[in-house]
FIKOLZA-1660 file (N, C-alpha, C; in steps of 0.1 Angstrom, whole numbers, plus 5000, padded with zeros to 4 digits):
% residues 243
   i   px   py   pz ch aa at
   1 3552 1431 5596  A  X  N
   1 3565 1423 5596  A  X CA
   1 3575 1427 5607  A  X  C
   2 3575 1441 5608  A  X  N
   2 3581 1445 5621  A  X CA
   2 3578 1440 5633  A  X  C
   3 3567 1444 5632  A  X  N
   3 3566 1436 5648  A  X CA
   3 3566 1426 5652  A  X  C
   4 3568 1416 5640  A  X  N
   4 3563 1399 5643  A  X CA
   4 3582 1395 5644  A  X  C
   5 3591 1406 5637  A  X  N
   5 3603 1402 5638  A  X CA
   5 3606 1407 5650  A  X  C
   6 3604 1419 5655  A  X  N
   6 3606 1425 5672  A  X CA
   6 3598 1414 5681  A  X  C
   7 3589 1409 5678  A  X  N
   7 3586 1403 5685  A  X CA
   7 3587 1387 5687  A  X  C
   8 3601 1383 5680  A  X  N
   8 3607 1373 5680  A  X CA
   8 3621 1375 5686  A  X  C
   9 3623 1388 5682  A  X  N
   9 3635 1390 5694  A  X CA
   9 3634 1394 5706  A  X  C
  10 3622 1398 5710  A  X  N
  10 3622 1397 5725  A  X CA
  10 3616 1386 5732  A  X  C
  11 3608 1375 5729  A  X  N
  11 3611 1363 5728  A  X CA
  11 3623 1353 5734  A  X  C
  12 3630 1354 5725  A  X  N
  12 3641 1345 5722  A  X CA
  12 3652 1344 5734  A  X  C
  13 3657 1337 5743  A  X  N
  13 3665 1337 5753  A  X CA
  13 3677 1342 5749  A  X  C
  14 3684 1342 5737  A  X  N
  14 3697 1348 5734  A  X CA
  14 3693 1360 5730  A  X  C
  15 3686 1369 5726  A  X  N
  15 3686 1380 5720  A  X CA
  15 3675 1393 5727  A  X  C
  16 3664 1383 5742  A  X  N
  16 3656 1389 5747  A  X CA
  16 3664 1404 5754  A  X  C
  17 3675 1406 5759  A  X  N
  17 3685 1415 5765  A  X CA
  17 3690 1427 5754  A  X  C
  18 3686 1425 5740  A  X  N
  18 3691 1436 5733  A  X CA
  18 3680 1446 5732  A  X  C
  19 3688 1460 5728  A  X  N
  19 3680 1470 5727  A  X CA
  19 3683 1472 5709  A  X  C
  20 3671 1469 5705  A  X  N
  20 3672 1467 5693  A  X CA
  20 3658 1470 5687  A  X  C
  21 3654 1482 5673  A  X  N
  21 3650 1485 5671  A  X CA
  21 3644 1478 5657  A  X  C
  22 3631 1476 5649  A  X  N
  22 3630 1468 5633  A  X CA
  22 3621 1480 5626  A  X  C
  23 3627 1478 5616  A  X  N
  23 3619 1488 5606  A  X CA
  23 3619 1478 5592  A  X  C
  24 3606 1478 5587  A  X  N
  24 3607 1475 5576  A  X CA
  24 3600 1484 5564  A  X  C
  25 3604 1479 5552  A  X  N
  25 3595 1485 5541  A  X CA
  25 3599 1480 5527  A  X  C
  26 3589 1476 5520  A  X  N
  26 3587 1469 5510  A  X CA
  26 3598 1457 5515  A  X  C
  27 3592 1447 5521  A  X  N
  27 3605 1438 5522  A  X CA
  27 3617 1442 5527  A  X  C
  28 3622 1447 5531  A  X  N
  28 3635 1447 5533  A  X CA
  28 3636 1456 5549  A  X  C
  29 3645 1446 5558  A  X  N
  29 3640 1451 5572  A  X CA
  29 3651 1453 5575  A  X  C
  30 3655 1468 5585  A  X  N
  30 3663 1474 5590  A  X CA
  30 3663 1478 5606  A  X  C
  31 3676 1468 5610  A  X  N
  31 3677 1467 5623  A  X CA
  31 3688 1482 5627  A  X  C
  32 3686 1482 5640  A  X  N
  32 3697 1495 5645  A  X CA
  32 3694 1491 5661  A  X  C
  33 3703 1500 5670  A  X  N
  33 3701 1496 5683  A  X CA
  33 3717 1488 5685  A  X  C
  34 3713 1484 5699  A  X  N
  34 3727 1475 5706  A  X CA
  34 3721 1465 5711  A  X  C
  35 3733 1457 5709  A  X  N
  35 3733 1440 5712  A  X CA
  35 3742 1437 5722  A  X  C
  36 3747 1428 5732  A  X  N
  36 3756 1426 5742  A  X CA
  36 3766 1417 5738  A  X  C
  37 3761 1413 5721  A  X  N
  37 3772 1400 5717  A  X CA
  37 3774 1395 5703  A  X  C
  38 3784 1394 5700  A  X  N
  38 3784 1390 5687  A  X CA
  38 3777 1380 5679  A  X  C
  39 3773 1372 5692  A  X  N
  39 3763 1357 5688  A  X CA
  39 3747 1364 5691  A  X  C
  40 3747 1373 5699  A  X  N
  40 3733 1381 5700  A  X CA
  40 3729 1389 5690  A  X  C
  41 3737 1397 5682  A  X  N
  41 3738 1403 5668  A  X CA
  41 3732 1393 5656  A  X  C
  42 3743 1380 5657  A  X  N
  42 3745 1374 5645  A  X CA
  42 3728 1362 5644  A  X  C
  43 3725 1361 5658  A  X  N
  43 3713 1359 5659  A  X CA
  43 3696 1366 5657  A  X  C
  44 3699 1376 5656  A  X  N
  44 3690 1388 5654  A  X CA
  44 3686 1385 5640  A  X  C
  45 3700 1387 5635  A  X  N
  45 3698 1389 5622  A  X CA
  45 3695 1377 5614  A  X  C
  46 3696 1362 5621  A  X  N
  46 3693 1352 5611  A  X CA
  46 3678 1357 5618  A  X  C
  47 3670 1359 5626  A  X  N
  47 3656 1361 5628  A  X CA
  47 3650 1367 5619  A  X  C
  48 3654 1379 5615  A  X  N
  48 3650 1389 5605  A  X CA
  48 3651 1383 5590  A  X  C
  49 3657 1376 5584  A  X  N
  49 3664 1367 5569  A  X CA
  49 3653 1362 5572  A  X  C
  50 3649 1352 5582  A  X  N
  50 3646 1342 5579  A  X CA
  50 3626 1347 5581  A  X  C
  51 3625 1362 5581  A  X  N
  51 3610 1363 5583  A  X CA
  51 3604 1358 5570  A  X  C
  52 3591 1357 5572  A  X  N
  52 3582 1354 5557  A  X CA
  52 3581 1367 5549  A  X  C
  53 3590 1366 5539  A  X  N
  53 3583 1385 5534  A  X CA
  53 3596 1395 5533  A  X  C
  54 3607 1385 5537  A  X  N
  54 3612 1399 5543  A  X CA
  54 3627 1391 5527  A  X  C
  55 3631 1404 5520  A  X  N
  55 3634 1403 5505  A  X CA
  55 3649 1406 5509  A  X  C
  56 3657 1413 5523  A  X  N
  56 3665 1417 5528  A  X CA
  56 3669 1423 5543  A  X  C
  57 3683 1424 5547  A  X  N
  57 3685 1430 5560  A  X CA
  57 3694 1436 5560  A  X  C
  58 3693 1450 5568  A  X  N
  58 3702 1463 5569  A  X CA
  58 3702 1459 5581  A  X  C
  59 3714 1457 5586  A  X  N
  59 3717 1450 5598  A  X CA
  59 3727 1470 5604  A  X  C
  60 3726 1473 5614  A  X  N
  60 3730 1486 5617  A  X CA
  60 3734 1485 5631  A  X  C
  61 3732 1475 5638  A  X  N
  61 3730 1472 5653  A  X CA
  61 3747 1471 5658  A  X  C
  62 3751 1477 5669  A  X  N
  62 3765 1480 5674  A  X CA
  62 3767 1466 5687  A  X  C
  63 3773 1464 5690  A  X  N
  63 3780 1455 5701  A  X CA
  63 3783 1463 5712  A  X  C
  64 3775 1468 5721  A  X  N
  64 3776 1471 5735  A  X CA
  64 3794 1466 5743  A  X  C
  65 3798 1478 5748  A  X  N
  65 3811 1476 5746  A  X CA
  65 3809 1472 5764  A  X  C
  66 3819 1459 5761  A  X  N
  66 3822 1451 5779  A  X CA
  66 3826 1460 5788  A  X  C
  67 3817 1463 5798  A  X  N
  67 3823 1469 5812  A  X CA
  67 3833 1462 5816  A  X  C
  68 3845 1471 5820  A  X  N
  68 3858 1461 5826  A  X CA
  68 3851 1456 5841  A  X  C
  69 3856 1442 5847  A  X  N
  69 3850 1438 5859  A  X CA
  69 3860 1447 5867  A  X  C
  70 3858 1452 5881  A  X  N
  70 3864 1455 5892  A  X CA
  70 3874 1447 5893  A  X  C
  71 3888 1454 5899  A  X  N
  71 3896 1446 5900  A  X CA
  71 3898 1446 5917  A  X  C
  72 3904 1436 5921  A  X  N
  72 3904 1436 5938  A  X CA
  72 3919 1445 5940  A  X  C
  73 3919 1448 5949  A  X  N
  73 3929 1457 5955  A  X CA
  73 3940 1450 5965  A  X  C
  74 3954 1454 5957  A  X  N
  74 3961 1442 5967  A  X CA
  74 3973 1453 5968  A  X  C
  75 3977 1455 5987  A  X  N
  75 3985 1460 5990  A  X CA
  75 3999 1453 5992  A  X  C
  76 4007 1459 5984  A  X  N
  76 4022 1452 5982  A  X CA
  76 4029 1448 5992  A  X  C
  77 4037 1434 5995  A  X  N
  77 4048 1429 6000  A  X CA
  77 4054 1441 6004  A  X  C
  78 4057 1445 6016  A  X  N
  78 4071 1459 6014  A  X CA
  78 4066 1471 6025  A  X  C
  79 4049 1471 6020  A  X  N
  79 4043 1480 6026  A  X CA
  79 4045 1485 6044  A  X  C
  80 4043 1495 6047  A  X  N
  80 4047 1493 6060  A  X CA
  80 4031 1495 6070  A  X  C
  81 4028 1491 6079  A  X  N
  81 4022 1492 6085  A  X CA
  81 4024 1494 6103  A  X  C
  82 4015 1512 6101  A  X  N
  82 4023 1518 6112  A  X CA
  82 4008 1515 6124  A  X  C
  83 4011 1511 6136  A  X  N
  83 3999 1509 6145  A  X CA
  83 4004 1512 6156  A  X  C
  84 3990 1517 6167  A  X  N
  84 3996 1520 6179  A  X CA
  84 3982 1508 6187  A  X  C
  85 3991 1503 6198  A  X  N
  85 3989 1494 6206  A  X CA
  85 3977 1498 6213  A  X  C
  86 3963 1487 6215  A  X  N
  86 3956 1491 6224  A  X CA
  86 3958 1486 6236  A  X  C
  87 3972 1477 6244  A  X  N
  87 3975 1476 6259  A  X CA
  87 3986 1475 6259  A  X  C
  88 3991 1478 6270  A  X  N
  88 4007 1479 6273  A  X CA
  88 4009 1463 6270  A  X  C
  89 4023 1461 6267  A  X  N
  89 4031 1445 6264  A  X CA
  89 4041 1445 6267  A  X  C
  90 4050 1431 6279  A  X  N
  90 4060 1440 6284  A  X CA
  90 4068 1423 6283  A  X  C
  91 4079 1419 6281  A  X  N
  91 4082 1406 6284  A  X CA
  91 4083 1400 6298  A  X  C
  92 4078 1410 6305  A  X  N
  92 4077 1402 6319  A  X CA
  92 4065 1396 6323  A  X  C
  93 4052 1404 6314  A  X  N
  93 4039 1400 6317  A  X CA
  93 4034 1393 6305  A  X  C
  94 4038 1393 6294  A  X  N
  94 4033 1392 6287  A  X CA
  94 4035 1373 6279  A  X  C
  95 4030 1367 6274  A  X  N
  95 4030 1357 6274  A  X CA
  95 4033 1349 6262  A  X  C
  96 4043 1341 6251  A  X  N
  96 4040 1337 6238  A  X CA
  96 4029 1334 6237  A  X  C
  97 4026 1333 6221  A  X  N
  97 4010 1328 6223  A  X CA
  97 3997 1343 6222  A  X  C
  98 4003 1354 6231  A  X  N
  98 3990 1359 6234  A  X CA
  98 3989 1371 6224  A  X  C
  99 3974 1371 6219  A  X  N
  99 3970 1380 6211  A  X CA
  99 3967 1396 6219  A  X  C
 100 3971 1401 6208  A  X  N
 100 3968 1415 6209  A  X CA
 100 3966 1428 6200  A  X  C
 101 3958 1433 6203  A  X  N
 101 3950 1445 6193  A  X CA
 101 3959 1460 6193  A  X  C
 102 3954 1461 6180  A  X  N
 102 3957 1479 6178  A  X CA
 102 3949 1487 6167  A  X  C
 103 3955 1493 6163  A  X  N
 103 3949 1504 6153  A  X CA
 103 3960 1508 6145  A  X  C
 104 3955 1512 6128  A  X  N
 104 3964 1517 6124  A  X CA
 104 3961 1530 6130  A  X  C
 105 3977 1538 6131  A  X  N
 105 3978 1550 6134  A  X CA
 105 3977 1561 6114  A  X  C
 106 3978 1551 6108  A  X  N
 106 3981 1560 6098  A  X CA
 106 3971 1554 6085  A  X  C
 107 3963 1563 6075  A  X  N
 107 3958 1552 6063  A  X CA
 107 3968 1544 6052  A  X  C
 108 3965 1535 6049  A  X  N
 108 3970 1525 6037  A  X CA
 108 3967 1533 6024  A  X  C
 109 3975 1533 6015  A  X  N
 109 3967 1538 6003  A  X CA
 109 3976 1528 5992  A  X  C
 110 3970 1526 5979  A  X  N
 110 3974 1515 5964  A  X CA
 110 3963 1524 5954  A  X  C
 111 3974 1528 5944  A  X  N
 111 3972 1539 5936  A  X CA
 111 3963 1548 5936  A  X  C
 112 3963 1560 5948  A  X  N
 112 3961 1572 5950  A  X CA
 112 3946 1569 5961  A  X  C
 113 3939 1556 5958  A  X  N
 113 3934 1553 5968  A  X CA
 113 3932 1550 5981  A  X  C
 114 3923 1552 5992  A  X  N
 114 3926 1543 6002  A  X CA
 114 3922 1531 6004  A  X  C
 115 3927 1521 6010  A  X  N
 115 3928 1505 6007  A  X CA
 115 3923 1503 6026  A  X  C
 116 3930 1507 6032  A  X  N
 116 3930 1504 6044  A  X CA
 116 3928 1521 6053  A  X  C
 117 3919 1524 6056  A  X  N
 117 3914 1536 6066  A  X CA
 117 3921 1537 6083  A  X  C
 118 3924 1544 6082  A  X  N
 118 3931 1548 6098  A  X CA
 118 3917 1546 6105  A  X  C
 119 3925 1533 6117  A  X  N
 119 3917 1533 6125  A  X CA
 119 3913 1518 6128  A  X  C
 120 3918 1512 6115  A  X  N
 120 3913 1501 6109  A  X CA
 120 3917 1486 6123  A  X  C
 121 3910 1481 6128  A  X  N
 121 3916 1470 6137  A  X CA
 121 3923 1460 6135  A  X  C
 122 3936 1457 6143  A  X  N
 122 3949 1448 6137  A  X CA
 122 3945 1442 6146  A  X  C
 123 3953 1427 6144  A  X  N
 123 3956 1418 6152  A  X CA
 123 3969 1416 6152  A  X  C
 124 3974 1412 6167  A  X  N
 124 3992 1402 6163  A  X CA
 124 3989 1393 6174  A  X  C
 125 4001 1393 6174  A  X  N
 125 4004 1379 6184  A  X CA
 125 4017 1381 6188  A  X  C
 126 4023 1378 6202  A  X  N
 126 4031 1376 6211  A  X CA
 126 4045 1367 6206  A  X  C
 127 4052 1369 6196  A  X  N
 127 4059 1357 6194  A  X CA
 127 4069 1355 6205  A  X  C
 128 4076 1359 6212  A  X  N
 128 4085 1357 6220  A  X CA
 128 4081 1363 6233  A  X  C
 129 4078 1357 6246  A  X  N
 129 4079 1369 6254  A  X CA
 129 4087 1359 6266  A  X  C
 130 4101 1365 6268  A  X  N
 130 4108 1360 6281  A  X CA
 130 4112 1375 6286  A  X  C
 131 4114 1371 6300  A  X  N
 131 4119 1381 6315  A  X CA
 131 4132 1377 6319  A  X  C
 132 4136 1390 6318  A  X  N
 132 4153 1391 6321  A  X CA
 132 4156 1388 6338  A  X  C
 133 4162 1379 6339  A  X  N
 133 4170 1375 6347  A  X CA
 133 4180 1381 6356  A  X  C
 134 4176 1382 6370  A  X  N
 134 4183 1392 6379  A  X CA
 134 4199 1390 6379  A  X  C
 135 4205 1380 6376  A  X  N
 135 4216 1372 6375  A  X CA
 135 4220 1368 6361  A  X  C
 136 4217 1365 6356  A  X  N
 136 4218 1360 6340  A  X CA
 136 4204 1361 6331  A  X  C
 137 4209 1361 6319  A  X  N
 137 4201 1355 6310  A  X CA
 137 4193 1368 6300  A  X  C
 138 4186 1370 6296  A  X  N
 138 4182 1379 6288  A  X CA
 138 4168 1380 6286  A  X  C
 139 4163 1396 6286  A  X  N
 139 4152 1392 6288  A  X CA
 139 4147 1398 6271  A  X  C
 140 4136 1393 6265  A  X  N
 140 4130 1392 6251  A  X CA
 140 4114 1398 6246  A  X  C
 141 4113 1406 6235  A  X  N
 141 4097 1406 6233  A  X CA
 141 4099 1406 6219  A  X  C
 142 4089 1397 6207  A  X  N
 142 4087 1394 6200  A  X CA
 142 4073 1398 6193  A  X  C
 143 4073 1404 6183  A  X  N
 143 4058 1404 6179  A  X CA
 143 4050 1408 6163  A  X  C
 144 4043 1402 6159  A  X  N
 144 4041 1400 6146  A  X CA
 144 4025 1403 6143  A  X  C
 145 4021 1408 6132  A  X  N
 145 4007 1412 6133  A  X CA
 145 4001 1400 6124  A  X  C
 146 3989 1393 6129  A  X  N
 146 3984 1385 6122  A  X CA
 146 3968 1387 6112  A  X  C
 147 3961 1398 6114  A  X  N
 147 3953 1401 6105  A  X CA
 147 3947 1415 6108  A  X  C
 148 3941 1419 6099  A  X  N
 148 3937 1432 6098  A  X CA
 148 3920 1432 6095  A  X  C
 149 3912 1442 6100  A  X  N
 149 3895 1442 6098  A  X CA
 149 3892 1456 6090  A  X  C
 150 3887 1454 6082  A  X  N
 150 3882 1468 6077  A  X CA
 150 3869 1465 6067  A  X  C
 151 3859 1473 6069  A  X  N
 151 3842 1476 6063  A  X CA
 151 3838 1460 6063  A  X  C
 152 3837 1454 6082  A  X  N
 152 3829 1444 6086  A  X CA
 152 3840 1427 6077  A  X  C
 153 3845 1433 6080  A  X  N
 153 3857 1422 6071  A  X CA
 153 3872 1417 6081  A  X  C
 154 3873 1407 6080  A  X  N
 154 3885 1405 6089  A  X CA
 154 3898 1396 6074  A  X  C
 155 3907 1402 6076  A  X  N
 155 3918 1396 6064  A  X CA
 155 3934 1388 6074  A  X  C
 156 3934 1383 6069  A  X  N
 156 3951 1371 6077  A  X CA
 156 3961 1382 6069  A  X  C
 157 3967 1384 6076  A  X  N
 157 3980 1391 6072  A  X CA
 157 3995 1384 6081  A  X  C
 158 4006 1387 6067  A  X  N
 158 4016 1386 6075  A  X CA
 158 4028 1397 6076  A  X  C
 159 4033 1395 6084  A  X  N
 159 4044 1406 6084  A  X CA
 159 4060 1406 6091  A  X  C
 160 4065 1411 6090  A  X  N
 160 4080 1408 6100  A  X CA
 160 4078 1410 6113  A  X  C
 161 4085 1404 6120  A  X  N
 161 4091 1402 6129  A  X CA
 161 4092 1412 6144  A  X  C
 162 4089 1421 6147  A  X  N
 162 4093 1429 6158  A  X CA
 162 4105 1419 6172  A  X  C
 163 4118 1422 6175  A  X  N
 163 4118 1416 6183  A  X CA
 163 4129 1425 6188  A  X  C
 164 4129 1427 6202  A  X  N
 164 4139 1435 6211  A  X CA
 164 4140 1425 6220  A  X  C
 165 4157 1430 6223  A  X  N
 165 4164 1419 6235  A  X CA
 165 4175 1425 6245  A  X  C
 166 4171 1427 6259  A  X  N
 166 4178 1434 6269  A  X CA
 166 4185 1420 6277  A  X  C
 167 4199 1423 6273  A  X  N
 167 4213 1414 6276  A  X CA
 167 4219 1420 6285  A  X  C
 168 4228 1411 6292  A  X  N
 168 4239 1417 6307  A  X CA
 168 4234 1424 6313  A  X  C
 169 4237 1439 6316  A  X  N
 169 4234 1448 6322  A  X CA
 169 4227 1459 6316  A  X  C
 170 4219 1451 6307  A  X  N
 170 4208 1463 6302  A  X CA
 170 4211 1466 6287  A  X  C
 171 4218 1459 6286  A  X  N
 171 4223 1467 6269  A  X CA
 171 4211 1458 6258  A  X  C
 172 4206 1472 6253  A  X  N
 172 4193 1466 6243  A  X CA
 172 4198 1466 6226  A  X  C
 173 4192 1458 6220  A  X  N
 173 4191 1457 6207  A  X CA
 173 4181 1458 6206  A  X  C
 174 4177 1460 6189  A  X  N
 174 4162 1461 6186  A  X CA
 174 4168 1450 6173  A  X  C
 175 4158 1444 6167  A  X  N
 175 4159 1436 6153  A  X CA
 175 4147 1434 6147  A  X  C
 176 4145 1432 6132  A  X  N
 176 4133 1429 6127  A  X CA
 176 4135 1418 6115  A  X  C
 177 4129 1409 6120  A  X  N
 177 4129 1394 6111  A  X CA
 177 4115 1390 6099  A  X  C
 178 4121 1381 6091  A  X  N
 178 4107 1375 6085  A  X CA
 178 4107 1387 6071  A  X  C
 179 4119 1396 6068  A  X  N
 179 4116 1399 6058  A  X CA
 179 4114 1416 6060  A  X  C
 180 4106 1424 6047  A  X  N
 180 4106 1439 6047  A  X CA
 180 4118 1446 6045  A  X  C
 181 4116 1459 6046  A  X  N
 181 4128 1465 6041  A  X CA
 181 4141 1467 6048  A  X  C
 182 4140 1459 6060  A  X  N
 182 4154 1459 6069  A  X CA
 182 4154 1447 6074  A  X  C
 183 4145 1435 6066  A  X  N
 183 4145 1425 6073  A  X CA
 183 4159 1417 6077  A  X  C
 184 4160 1408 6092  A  X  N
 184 4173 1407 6096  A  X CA
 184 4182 1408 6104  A  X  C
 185 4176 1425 6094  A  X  N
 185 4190 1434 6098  A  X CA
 185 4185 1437 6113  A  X  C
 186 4198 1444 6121  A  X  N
 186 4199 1448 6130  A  X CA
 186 4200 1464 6131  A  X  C
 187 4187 1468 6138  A  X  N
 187 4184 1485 6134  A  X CA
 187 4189 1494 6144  A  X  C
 188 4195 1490 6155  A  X  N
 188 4197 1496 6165  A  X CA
 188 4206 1489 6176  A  X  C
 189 4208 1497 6187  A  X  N
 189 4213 1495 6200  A  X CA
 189 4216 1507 6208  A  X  C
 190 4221 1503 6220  A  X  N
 190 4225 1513 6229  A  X CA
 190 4225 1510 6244  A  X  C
 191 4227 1512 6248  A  X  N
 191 4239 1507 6264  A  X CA
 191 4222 1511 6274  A  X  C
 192 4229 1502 6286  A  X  N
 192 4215 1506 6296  A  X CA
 192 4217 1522 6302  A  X  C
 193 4205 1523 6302  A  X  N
 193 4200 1536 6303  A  X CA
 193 4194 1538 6316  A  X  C
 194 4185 1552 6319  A  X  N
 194 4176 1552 6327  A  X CA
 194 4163 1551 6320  A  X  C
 195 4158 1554 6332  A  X  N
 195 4139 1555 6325  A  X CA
 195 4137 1559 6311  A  X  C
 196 4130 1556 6305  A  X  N
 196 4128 1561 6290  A  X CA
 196 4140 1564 6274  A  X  C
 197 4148 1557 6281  A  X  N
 197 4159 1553 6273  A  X CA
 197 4152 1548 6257  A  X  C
 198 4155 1557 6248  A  X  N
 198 4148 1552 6232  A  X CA
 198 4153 1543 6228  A  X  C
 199 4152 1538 6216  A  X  N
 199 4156 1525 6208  A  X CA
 199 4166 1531 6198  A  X  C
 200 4169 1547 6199  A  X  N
 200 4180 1554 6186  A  X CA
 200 4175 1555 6176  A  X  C
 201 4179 1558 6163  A  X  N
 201 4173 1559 6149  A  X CA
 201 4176 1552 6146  A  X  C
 202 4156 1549 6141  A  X  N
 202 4155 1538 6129  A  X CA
 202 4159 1541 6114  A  X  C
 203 4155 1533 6105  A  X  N
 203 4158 1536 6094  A  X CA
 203 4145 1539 6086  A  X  C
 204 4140 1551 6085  A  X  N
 204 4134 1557 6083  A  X CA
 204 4117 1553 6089  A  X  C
 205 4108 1548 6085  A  X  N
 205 4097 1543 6088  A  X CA
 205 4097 1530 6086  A  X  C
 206 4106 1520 6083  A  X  N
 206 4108 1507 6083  A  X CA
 206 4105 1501 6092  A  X  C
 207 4105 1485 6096  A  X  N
 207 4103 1479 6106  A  X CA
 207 4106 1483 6117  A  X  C
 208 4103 1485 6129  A  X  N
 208 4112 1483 6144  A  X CA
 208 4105 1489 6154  A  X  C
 209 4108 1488 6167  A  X  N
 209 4099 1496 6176  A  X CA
 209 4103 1509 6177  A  X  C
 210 4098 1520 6182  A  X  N
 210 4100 1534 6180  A  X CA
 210 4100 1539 6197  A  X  C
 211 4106 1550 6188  A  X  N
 211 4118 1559 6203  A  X CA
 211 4106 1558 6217  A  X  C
 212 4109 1557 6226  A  X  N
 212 4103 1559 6236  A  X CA
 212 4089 1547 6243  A  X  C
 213 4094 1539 6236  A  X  N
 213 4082 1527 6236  A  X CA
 213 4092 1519 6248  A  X  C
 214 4106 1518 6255  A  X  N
 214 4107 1513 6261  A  X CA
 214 4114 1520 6271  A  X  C
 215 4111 1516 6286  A  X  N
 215 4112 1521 6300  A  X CA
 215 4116 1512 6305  A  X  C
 216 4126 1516 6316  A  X  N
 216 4133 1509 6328  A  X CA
 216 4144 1502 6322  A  X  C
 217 4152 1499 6329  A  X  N
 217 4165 1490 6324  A  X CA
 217 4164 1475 6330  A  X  C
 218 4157 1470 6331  A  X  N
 218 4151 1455 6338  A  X CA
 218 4145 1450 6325  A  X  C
 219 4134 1454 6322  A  X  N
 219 4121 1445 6315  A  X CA
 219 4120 1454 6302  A  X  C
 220 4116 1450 6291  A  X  N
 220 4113 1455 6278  A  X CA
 220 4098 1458 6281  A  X  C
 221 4089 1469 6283  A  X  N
 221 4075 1482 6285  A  X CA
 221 4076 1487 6271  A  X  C
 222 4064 1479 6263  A  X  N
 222 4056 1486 6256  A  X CA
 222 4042 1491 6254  A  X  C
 223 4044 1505 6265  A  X  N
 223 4030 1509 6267  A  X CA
 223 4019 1512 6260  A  X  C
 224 4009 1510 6265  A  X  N
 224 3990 1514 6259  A  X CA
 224 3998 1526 6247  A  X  C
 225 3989 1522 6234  A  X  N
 225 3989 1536 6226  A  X CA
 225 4005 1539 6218  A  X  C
 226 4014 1527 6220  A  X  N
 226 4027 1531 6214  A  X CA
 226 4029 1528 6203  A  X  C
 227 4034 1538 6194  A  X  N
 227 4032 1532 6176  A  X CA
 227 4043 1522 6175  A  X  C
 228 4042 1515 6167  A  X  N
 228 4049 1503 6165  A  X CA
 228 4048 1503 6147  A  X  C
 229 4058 1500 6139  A  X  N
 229 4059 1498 6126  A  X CA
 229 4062 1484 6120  A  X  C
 230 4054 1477 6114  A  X  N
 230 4055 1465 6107  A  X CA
 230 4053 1465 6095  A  X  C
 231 4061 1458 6088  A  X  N
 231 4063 1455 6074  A  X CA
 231 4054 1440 6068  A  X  C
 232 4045 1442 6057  A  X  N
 232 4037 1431 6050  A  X CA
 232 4049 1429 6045  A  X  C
 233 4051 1413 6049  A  X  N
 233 4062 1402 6042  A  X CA
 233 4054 1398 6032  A  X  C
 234 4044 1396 6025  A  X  N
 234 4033 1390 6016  A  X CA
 234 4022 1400 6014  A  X  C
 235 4018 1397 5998  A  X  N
 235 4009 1409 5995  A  X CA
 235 3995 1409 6006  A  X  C
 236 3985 1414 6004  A  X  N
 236 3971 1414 6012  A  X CA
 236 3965 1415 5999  A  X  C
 237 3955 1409 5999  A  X  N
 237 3943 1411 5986  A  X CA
 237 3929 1415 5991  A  X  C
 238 3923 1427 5990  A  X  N
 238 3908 1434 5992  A  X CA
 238 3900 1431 5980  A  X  C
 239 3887 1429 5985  A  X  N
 239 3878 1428 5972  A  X CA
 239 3876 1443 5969  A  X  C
 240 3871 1438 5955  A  X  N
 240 3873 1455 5949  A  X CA
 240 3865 1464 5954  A  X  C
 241 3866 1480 5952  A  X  N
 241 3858 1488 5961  A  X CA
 241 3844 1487 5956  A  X  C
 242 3833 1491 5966  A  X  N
 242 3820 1496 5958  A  X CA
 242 3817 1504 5950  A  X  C
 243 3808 1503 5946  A  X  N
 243 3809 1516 5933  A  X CA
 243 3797 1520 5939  A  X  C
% end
């Protein structure tokens, strides 16, 4: 009787997946083991009632407890993302429109994990690029990162704003738009300078270009290798890690 009841549960398309053991004697048949379901259980057991012979059921069998699914990994709105440039970008050469690469300089991490590994390849793009005017006008560089690549994966990302603007006779502003933790706002300034004249203190690691990224009193030079800080205006979502 055992085996003809075991061997209706491995059989059977709903109940072929349990680990499920039958014992009988004088009639009365005693299951134990795990099932993956409460319909996989309750099915088991009408198999066993319903044998020829069989006078009862010690039903003992446990419900296999659900593995939680992986959850995907999603780096917050807010976050900052610090990168350094793989080519110089300057508003005299550089063009709206044109893409450009970097690296993070630093890892991403979402609870205690890393999410995003230093090193990881960004994209942006050129939003603004005009050349200051020997006579008037002001010269501009704009720039926003548009996705990020990490373990053979490329993701759309958005972020604020980067934009610096050299007016009159050199006098620079820095600003960062589109949002983050100074989005808007206006993070800096300072009168024309000579060569390597900084951008002043930021507000801590927030949005904006960083000290020494800009040269000459003519044109906004942001050289090969200069860290740049951008803020995700919108979360990023990773599929969950491997296990």
């Amino acid at each position: 009787m055992a085996k003809d009841i075991q061997g209706k549960i491995s059989s059977d398309p709903d109940t072929k997946d349990s680990q499920v053991s039958v014992a009988a004697k004088d009639g009365k048949v005693t299951l134990s083991g795990s099932v993956e379901s409460p319909a996989a259980q309750q099915k088991i057991d009408q198999i066993a009632r319903e044998e020829p012979g069989a006078s009862g059921v010690d039903d003992q069998t446990t419900i296999q407890a659900e593995q939680p699914k992986p959850q995907p990994i999603v780096i917050p709105a807010g976050t900052v993302l610090v990168v350094t440039t793989s080519q110089a970008l300057s508003s005299k050469t550089s063009q709206a429109g044109q893409t450009f690469l970097g690296a993070l300089a630093q890892p991403v991490g979402v609870g205690g994990r890393t999410a995003l590994a230093k090193g990881a390849t960004v994209s942006g793009t050129v939003i603004t690029a005009k050349t200051k005017g020997k006579i008037k006008g002001e010269g501009e560089l704009a720039l926003a990162l548009t996705s990020v690549s990490t373990k053979g994966h490329t993701y759309p990302i958005q972020t604020n704003v980067l934009s610096s603007t050299i007016k009159g006779k050199g006098k620079r502003t820095a600003a960062t738009t589109g949002g983050g933790a100074a989005g808007g706002a206006l993070i800096g300034g300072l009168a024309g300078g000579g060569k390597g004249a900084g951008i002043g203190a930021l507000v801590g690691a927030t949005a904006g270009f960083v000290g020494g990224a800009f040269t000459g009193n003519k044109q906004i030079e942001i050289p090969a290798e200069s860290p740049l800080s951008f803020t995700l205006t919108a979360p990023l979502t990773l599929p969950p890690p491997a296990k």
